[in-house]
C-alpha positions in Angstrom: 90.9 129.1 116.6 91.7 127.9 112.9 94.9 125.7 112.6 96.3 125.7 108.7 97.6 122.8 109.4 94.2 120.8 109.7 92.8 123.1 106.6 95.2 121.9 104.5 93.1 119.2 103.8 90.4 121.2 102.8 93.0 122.3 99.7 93.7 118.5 98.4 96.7 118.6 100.3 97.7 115.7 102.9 100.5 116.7 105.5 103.0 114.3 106.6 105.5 114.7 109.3 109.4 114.4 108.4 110.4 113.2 111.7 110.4 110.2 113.9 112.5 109.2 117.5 111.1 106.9 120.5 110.0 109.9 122.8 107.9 111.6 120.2 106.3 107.8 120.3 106.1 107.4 124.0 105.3 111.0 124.9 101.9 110.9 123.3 103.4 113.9 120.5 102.8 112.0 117.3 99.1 111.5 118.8 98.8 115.0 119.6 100.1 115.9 116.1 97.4 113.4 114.5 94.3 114.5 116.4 94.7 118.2 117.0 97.3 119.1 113.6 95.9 116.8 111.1 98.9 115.4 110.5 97.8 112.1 108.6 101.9 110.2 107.7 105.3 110.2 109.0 108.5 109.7 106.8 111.5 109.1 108.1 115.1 108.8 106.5 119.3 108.0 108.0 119.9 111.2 108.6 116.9 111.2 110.7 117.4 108.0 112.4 121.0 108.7 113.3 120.2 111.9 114.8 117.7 110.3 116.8 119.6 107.1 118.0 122.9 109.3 118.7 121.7 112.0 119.6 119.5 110.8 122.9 120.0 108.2 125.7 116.2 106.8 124.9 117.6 104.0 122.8 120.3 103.2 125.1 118.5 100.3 126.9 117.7 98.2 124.0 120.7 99.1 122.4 122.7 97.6 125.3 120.0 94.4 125.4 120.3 93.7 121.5 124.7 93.9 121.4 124.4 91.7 124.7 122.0 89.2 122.1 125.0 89.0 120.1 123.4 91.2 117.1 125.7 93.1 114.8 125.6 97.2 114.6 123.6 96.7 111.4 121.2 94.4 113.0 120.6 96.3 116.1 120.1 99.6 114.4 117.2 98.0 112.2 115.7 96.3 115.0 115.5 99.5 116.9 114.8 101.3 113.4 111.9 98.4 112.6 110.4 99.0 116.6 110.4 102.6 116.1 108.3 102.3 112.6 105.8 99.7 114.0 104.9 102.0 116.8 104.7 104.9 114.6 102.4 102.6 112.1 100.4 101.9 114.4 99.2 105.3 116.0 98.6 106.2 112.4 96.6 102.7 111.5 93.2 104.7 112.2 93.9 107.2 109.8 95.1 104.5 107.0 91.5 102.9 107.8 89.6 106.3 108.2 91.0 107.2 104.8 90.5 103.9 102.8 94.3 103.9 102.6 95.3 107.4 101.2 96.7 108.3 103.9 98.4 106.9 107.2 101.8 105.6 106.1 105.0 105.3 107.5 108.1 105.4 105.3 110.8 103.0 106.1 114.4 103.7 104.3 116.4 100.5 102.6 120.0 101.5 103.4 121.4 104.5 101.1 124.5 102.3 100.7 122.6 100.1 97.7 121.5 103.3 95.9 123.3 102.2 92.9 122.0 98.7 93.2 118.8 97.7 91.5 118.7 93.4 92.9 120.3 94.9 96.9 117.3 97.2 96.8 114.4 94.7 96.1 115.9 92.3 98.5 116.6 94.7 100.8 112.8 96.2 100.5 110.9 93.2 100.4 113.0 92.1 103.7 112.2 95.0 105.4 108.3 95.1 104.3 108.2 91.8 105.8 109.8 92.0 108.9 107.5 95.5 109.7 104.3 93.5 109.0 102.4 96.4 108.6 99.8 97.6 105.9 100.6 101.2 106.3 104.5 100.9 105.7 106.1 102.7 102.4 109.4 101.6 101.9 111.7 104.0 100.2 113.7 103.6 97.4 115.7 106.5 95.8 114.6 107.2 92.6 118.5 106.7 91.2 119.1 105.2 87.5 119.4 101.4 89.7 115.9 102.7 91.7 113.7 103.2 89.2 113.8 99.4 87.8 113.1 98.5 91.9 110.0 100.3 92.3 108.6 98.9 89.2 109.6 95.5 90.6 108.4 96.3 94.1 105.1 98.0 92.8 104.6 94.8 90.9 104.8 92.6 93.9 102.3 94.4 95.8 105.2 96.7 98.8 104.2 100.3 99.0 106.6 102.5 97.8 107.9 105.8 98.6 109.9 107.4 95.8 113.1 109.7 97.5 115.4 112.2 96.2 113.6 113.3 93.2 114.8 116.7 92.0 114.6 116.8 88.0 110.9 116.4 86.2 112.6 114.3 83.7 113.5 111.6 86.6 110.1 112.1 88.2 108.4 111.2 84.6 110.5 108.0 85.1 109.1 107.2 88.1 105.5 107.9 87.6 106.0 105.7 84.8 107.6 102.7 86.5 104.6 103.0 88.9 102.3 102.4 85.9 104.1 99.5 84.5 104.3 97.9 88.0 100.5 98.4 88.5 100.5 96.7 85.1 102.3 93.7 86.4 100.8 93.4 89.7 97.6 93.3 87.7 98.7 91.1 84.9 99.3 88.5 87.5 95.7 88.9 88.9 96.9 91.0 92.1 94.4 93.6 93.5 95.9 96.8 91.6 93.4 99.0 94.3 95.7 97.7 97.6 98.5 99.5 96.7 100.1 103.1 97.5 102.7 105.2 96.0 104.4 108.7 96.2 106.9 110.3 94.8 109.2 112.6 97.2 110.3 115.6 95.1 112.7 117.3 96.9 112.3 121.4 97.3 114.5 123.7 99.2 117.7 122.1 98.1 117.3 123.3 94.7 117.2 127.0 95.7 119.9 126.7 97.5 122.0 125.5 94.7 120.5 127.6 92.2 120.9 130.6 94.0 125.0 129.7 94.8 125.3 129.7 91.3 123.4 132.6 90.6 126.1 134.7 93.4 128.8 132.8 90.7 127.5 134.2 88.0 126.9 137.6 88.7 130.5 138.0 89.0 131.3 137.2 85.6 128.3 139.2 83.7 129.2 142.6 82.5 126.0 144.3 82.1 123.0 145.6 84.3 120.3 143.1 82.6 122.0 140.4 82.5 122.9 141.0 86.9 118.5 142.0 87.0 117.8 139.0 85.2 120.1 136.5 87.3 118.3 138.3 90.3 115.0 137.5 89.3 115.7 133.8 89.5 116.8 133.7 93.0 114.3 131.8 95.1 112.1 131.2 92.4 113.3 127.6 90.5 112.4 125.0 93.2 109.0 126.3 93.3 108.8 126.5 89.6 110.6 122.9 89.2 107.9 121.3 91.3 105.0 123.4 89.3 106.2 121.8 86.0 106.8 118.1 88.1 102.8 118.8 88.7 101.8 119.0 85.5 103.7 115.9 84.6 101.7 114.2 87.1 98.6 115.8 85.8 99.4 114.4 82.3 100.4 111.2 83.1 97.1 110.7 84.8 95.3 111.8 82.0 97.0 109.2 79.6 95.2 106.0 78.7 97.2 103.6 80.5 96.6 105.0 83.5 92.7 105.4 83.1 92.7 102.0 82.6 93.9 101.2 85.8 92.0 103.9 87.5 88.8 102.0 86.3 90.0 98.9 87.7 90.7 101.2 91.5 94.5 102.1 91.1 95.3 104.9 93.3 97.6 108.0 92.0 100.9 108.4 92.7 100.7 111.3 94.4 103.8 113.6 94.1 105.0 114.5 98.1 106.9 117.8 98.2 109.9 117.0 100.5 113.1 119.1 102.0 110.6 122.0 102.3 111.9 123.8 105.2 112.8 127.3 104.1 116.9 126.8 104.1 117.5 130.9 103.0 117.0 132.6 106.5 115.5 136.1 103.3 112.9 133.6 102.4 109.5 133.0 104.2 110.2 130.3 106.7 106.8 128.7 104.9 107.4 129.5 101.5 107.9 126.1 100.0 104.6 124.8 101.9 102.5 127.9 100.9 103.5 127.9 97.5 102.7 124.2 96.6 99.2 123.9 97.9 97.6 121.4 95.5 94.9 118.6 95.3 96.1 115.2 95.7 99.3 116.5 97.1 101.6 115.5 100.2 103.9 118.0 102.0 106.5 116.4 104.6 107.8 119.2 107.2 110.0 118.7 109.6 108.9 120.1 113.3 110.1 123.8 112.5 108.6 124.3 109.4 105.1 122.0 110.6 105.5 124.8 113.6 105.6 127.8 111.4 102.9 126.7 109.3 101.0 125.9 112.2 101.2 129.6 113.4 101.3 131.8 110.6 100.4 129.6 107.7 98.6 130.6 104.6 95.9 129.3 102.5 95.5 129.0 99.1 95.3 126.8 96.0 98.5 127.8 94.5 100.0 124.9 92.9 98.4 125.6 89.7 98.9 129.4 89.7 101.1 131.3 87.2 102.1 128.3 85.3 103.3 130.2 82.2 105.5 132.2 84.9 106.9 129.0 85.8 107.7 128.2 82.7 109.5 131.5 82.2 111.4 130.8 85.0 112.8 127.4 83.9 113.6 128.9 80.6 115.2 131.8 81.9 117.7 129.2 84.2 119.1 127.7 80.7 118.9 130.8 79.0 121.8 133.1 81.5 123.7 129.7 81.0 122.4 127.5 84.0 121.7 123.7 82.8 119.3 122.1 85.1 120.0 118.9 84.3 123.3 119.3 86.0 122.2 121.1 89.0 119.4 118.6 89.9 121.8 115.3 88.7 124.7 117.0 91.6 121.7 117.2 94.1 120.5 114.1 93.2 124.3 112.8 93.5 124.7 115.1 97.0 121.4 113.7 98.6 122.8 109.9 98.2 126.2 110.8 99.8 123.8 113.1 102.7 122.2 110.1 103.5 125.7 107.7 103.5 127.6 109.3 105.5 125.0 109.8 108.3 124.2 105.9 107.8 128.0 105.1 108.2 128.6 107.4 111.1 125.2 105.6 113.5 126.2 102.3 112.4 130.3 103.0 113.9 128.3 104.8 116.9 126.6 101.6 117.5 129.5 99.4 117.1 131.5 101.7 120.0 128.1 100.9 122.1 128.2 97.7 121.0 132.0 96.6 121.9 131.7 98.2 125.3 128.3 95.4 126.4 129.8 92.3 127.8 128.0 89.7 125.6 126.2 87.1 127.3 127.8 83.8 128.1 
């Protein structure tokens, strides 16, 4: 029996798996889901982490062993967070090999807390790098106004880099071009340009979800028939566009001369990885924002639901670079009926960082309660 899953690869397209606690280690799942789905990386963020440390009693061991060391909440969550990451690296290391190092990654977080901090988040990444030890690890680093300047920096000095919370083409542009000038750097200073890896996490569902809210806004205020049809039109149709038009960025900006120069000396693309791509509108197909961004040199990250769905019922079919002039349409159409995307994506952009806070905040005061209640050792 086919599995879409395992044929996505077949279309260009790698996928990744948007999840990551100790028993989907230890039972043997993530091996399952690399031999028999295809799935070839794992990315993992604080919301993610915090629901699994909180959420389960399978930490609760080293948890008590690590406050009993003396450790801080901070420390113990990254030494569980650093364990968990290893592990997952390392089940995935034969796919980094079998791939020459497309594929096989695991994504690694710095804490959401420096988003706004360019010199915290280089530290904090090339700390991190370090103390994982692993080839396959990308560490991410929002791609915020004080992000971008860090992956250049970290992209220079050789880290892997995984490029979060993208929602506007404009911000992905800056990205793909602080990739470039840090492959320039890293090359300029005689580093091997070819041993490096980068995506770029553009972020899907969310958008739809706050496109169509303000859609239901508007059509309260419009007076006439056309104008209602033409709000209607839009629903569910912008994230898909938005990442359409993010694609043909990418497909420009490796067309430029910059980075065929660095192709010729083995630079790999930064490929863009479609993120936040389970189907949140319950009237949408529950694979929509999988089916619809089937592309070569692609990633799409699901979480287990969506990785599930696709699994059963998927479709496919090269449709990334379908109906492109309708895409276009569709992003015109948003500004024209009064809807600025620069300010939706800038509020998601702003919303993801505080999504990925607050999470942080609440497993780190989990941890302390744990932690107080260990009598340290003497």
């Amino acid at each position: 029996m086919s599995n879409p899953l395992v044929e996505l690869k077949g279309a260009g397209q790698s996928v990744w798996y948007d999840n990551i606690q100790r028993g989907l280690l230890m039972s043997g799942e993530l091996q399952r889901l690399i031999s028999a789905d295809g799935v070839r990386g794992l990315t993992s963020n604080p919301a993610i982490f915090e629901k699994a440390i909180s959420g389960s009693e399978e930490y609760a061991g080293t948890l008590e062993d690590l406050a009993r060391s003396g450790k801080s909440a901070q420390e113990i969550y990254e030494a569980i967070a650093i364990e968990d990451i290893q592990w997952a690296a390392d089940l995935l290391r034969p796919v980094y090999e079998e791939s020459g190092g497309e594929d096989g990654y695991v994504s690694l977080e710095v804490s959401p807390r420096l988003a706004q901090d360019t010199q915290a988040t280089i530290e904090e990444a090339l700390r991190l790098a370090s103390q994982v030890g692993r080839k396959n690890l990308m560490i991410k680093v929002p791609g915020t106004a004080a992000g971008v300047p860090a992956v250049e920096h970290l992209i220079g000095e050789g880290v892997n880099v995984n490029i979060t919370l993208l929602f506007a083409r404009e911000n992905y542009e800056q990205v793909a071009a602080a990739y470039i000038a840090g492959l320039e750097k890293l090359a300029a200073r005689g580093g091997e340009v070819g041993s490096v890896a980068s995506v770029a996490s553009f972020f899907i569902s969310r958008i739809d979800t706050l496109v169509d809210q303000k859609i239901e806004e508007c059509l309260g205020e419009v007076d006439t028939a056309s104008e209602r049809l033409a709000l209607r039109s839009l629903q569910g149709k912008v994230a898909v566009a938005n990442a359409k038009m993010a694609y043909a960025s990418y497909k420009e900006a490796c067309a430029s001369e910059r980075w065929q120069k660095l192709a010729a000396a083995g630079a790999r693309p930064q490929r863009l990885l479609w993120a936040s791509t389970s189907a949140k509108n319950p009237a949408y197909r529950d694979v929509l924002y999988v089916e619809e961004l089937i592309g070569p040199d692609t990633v799409n990250t699901m979480p287990q639901a969506t990785l599930e769905a696709f699994r059963d019922h998927g479709e496919i079919r090269s449709a990334l670079e379908e109906n492109i002039e309708e895409a276009r349409d569709v992003m015109a159409g948003l500004e024209e009926l009064g809807l600025a995307m620069k300010e939706i994506t800038d509020q998601l952009q702003a919303d993801a960082v505080r999504l990925f806070v607050e999470p942080f905040d609440q497993l780190l005061a989990a941890i302390e309660t744990q932690r107080q209640a260990v009598p340290k050792r003497a």
